[in-house]
C-alpha positions as CSV (number, residue, x, y, z in Angstrom):
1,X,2.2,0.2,-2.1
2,X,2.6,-3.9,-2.9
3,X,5.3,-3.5,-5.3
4,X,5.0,-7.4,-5.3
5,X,1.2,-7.5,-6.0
6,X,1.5,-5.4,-9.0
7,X,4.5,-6.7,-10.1
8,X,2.6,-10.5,-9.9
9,X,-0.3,-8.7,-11.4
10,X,1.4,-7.6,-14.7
11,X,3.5,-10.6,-14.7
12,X,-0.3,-11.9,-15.1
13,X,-1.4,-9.7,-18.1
14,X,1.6,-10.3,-19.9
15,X,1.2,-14.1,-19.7
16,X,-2.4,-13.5,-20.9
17,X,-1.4,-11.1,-23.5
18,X,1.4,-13.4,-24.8
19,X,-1.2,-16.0,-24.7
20,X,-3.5,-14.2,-26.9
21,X,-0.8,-13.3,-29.5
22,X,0.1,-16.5,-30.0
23,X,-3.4,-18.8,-30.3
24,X,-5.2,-15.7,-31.8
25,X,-8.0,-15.7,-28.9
26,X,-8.5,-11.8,-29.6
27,X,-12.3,-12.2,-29.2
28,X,-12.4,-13.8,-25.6
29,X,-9.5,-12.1,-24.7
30,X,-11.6,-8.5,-25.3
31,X,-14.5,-9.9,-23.6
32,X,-12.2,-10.9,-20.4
33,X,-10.9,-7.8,-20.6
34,X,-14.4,-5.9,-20.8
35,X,-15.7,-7.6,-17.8
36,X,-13.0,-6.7,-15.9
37,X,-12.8,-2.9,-16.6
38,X,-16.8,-3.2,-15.4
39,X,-19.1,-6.2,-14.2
40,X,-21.6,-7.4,-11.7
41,X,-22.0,-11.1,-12.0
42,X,-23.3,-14.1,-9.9
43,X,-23.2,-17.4,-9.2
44,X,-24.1,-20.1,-6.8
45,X,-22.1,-21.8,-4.3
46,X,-23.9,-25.5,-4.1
47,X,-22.6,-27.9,-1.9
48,X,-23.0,-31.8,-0.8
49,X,-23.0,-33.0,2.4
50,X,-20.9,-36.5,2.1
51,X,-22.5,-37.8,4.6
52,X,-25.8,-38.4,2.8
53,X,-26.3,-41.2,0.7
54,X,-26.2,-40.3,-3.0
55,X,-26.6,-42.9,-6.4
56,X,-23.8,-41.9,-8.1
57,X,-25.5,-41.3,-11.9
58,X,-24.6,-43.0,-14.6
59,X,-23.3,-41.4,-17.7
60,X,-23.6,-42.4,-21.3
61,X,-20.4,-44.5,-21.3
62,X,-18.1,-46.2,-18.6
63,X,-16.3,-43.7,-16.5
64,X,-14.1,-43.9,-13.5
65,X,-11.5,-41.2,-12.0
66,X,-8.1,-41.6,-11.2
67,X,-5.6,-38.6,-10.2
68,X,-4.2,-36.8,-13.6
69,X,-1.0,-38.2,-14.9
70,X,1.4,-36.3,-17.0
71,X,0.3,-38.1,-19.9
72,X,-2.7,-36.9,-19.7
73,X,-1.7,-33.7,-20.4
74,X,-2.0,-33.2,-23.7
75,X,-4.6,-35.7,-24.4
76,X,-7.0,-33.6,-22.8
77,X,-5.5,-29.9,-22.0
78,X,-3.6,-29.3,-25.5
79,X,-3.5,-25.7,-25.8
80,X,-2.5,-26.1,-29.6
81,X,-5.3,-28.8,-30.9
82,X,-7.7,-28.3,-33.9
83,X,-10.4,-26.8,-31.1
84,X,-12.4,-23.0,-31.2
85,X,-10.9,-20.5,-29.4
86,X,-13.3,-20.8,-26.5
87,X,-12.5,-24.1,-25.6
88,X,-8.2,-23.4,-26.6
89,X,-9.2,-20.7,-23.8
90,X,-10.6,-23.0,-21.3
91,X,-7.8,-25.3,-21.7
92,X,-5.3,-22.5,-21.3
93,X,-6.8,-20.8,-17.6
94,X,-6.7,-25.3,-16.7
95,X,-3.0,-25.3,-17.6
96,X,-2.2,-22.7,-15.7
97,X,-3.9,-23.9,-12.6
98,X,-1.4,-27.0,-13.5
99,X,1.3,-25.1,-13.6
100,X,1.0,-23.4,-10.7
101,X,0.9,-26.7,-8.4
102,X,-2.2,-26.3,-6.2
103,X,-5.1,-28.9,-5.4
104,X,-5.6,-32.3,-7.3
105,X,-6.7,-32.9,-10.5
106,X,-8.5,-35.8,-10.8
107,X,-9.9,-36.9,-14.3
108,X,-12.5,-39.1,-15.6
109,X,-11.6,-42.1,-18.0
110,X,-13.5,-44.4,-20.6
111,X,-12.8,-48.0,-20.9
112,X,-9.3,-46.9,-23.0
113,X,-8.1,-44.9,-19.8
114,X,-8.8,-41.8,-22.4
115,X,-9.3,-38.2,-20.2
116,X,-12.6,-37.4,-20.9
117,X,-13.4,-34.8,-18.0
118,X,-11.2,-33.3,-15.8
119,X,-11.6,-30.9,-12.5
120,X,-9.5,-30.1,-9.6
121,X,-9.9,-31.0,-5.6
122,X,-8.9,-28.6,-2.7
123,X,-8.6,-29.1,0.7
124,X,-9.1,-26.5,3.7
125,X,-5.5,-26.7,4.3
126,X,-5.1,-24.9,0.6
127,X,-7.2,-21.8,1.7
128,X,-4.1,-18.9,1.1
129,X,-3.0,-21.0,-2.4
130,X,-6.7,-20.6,-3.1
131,X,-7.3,-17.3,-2.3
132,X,-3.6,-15.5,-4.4
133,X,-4.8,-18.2,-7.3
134,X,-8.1,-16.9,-7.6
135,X,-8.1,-13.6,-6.3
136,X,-10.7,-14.2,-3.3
137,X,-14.0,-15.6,-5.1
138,X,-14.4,-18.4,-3.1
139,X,-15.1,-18.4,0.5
140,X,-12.7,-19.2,3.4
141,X,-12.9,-23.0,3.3
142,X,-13.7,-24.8,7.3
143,X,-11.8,-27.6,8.3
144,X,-14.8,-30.3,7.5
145,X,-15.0,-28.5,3.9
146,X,-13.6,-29.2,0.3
147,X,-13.9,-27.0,-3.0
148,X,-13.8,-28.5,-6.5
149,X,-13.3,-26.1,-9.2
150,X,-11.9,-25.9,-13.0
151,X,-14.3,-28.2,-14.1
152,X,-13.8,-29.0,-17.8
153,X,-14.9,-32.0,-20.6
154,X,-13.5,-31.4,-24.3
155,X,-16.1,-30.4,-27.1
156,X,-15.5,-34.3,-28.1
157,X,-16.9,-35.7,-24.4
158,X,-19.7,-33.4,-24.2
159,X,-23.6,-34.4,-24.5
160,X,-22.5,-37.8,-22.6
161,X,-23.2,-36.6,-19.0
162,X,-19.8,-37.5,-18.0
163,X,-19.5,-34.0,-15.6
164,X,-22.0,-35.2,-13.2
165,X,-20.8,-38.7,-12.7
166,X,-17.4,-38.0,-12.8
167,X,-17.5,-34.9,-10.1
168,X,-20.0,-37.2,-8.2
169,X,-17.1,-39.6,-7.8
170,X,-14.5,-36.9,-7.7
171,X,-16.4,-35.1,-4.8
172,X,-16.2,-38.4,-2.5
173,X,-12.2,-38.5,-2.9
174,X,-12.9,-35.3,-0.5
175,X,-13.3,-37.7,2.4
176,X,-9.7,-38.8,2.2
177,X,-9.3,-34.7,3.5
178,X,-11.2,-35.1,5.9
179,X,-14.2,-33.2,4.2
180,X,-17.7,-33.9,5.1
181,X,-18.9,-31.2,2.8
182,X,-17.8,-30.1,-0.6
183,X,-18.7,-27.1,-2.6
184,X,-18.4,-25.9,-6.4
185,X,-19.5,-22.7,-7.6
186,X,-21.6,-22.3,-11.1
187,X,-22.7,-18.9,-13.0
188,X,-26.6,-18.6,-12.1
189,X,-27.2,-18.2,-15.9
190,X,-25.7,-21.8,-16.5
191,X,-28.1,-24.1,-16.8
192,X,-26.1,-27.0,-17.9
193,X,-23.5,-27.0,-15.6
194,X,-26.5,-26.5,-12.5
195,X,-28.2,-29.5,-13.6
196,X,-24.8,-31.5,-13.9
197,X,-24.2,-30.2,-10.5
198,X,-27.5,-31.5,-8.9
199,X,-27.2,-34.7,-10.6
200,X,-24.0,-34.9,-8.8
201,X,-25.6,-34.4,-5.5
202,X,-25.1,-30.6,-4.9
203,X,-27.4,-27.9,-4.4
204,X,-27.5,-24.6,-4.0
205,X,-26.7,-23.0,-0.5
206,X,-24.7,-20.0,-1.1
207,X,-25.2,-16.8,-3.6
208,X,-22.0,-15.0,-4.7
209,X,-22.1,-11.6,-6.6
210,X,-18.5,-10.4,-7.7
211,X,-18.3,-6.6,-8.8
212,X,-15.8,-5.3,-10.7
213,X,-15.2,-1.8,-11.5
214,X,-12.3,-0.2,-12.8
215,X,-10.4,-3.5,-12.4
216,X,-11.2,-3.4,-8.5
217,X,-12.8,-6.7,-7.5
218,X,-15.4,-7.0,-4.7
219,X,-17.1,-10.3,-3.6
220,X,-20.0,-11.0,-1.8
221,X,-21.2,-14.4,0.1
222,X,-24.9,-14.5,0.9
223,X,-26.0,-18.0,2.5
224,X,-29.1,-18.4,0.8
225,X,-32.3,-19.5,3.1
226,X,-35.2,-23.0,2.0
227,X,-37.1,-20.5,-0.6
228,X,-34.9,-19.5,-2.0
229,X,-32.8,-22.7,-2.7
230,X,-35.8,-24.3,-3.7
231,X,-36.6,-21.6,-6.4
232,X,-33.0,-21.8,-7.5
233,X,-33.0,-25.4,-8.2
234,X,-33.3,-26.5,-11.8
235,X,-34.2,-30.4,-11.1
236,X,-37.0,-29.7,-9.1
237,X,-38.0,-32.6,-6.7
């Protein structure tokens, strides 16, 4: 038995549950825990190759990226502001990827260095931080491959197309790794995020399906062949 698994594991819940008591999230909370108990979901894996040029694209106001500073922070990740409780929920799973220390998180400022977009960098050398942090959904990254996840822009940023120039930029700091290719993973139902992601220069090259039953998790890779990555493309050529 791995006393120390399960002991991490309810040290987990409680966090969550602690978390739910006191921002009142009881709604996505219930449907976190739902999916858990049973689920079949999937997503792609889209990746860009560095090595081809790309136009970075150009959102709806002056961006660049910088690494995330403390004060930051709450500018951009308060779990306590005036927001719904889906977004207090995103920002709460994004502090906790802070907390626990792991990959880079770069964020995207306007002209008044204000965080408008924020999303996190991982190297190859990260693989057994990536896999305990989360639980094994993403593939074993090579040594010539990067991973940016925890992508997130407030309610207040959104509708400016500041995800797919900022992770276009972000996705080049994966160089100084010594990536040549980087990938992300997005939910095949979301749309928006796809299209950010293929503005940014990534398509889709790998199909994911994570089943859960009874709280067991089991994940599935598929590279995905020219057909099919052309049908699941949502800025078609």
């Amino acid at each position: 038995m791995d006393v120390q698994g399960i002991g991490a594991t309810a040290a987990r819940y409680a966090r969550a549950a602690r978390y739910t008591v006191t921002s009142g999230t009881y709604r996505d909370t219930a449907k976190r825990i739902r999916r858990r108990a049973s689920s079949t979901t999937a997503a792609y894996g889209l990746a860009r190759d560095l090595s081809v040029p790309h136009e970075t694209p150009v959102a709806k106001i002056p961006i660049s990226v910088r690494p995330l500073t403390d004060a930051d922070v709450p500018r951009i990740l308060d779990e306590h502001a005036e927001v719904d409780d889906a977004e207090r929920w995103e920002r709460h799973t994004r502090v906790r990827l802070l907390e626990r220390g792991i990959g880079t998180p770069y964020v995207a400022v306007d002209p008044d260095d204000d965080p408008c977009y924020v999303q996190w960098l991982f190297g190859s050398g990260e693989n057994d931080a990536i896999r305990d942090f989360f639980h094994g959904i993403f593939p074993e990254l090579r040594a010539d491959e990067a991973l940016l996840e925890g992508a997130f822009t407030p309610t207040r940023h959104q509708g400016r197309r500041i995800m797919s120039a900022g992770m276009s930029m972000i996705a080049e700091k994966a160089a100084d790794l010594g990536a040549r290719r980087v990938l992300t993973f997005v939910g095949v139902d979301n749309i928006a995020s796809l299209k950010g992601c293929e503005r940014a220069g990534f398509l889709p090259a790998i199909h994911r399906c994570e089943t859960r039953r009874f709280g067991r998790l089991r994940v599935d890779f598929r590279t995905m062949g020219a057909d099919e990555v052309e049908q699941a493309r949502v800025l078609k050529p």
